[in-house]
BAVEX-489512 format. One record per atom (N, C-alpha, C): residue in one letter; x negated, y negated, z negated. Coordinates in steps of 0.1 Angstrom, whole numbers, plus 5000, padded with zeros to 4 digits. Atoms other than C-alpha are relative to their C-alpha. Example, Ala and Ser with C-alpha at 12.3 -4.5 7.8 and 13.67 -1.06 7.14 Angstrom:
<sites>
A499150125000 A487750454922 A499149885000 S500950115000 S486350114929 S500849894992 
</sites>
This chain:
<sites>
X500849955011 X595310052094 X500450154998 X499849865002 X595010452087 X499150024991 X500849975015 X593510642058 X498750035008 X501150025001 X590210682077 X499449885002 X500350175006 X589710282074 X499050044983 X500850045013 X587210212048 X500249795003 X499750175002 X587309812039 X499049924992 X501150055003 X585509542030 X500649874986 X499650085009 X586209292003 X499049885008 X501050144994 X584908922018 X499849954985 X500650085012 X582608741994 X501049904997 X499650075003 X584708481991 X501750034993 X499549925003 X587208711973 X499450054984 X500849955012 X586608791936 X501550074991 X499349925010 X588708991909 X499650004985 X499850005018 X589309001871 X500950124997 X498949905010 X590709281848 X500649904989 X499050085010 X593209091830 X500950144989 X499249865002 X594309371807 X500550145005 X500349864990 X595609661826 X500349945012 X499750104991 X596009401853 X499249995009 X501150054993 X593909321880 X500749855005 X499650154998 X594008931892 X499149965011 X501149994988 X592808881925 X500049835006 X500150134996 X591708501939 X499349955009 X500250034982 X591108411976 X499349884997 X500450165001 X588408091968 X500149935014 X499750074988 X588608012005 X501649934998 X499250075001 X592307932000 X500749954983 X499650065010 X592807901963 X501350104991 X498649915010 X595508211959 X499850094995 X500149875008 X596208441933 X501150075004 X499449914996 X597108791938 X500150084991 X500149905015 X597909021907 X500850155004 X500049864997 X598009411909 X500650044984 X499849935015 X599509631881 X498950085000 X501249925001 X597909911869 X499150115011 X500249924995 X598210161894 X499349925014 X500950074988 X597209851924 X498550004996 X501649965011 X594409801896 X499050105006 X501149875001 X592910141901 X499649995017 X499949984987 X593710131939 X499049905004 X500650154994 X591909781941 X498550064996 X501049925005 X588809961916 X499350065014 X500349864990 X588410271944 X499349895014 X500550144986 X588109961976 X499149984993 X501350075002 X585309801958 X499250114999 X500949914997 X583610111956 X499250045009 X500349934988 X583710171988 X501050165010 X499549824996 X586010481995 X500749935010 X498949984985 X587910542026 X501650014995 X498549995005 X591910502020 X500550164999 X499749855002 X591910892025 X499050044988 X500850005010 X589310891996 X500549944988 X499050075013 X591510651974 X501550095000 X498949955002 X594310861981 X499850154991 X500149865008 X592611221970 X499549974984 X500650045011 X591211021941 X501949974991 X498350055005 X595010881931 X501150154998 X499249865000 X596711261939 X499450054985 X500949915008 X593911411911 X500249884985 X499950075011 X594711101888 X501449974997 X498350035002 X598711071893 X500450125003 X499449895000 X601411301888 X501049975014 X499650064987 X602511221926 X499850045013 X500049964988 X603311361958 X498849965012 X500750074994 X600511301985 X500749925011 X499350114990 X603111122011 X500349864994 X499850105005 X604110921983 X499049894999 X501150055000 X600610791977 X499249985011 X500550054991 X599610812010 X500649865006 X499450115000 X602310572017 X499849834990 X500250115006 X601710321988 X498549935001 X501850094995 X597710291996 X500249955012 X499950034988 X598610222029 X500849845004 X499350135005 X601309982021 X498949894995 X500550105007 X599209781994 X498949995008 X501350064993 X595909772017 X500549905012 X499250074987 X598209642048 X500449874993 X499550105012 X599509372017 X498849915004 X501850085007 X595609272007 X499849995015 X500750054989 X594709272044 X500649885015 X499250104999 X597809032054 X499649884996 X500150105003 X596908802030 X497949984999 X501149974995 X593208842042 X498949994987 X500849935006 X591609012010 X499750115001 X500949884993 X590209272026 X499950055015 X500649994984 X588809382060 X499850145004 X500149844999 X589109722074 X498850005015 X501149984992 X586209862090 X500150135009 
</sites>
């Protein structure tokens, strides 16, 4: 996976804002996945549509945070969500 990856969320994949929380639930197997705030926003930007280099310039302009650092943590948490096969890189 690289930041020009864009991704897919499978239907069978849904999400809740639980507070500043996100709550993610795989109905194919039944598991939940919970994001803080900042996976939150990062999880937000994926359903949109953006490219991980597009969640990342969006994250630099919204966090007080180095772009390696953030390139590294979108990169991390997408490789996370696409392990536990909520999401699909295209």
């Amino acid at each position: 996976m690289n930041l020009a990856d864009k991704v897919t969320i499978p239907a069978q994949v849904m999400a809740r804002q639980v507070g500043e929380e996100t709550v993610i639930l795989d109905l194919a197997s039944g598991t939940y996945f919970g994001l803080d705030p900042v996976g939150a926003r990062i999880w937000q930007l994926l359903s949109d549509g953006k490219t991980l280099a597009e969640i990342c310039a969006a994250m630099l302009a919204e966090y007080d945070v180095s772009s390696e650092d953030i390139e590294r943590d979108v990169l991390s948490l997408a490789q996370e969500l696409q392990s536990k096969q909520l999401i699909s890189s295209t």
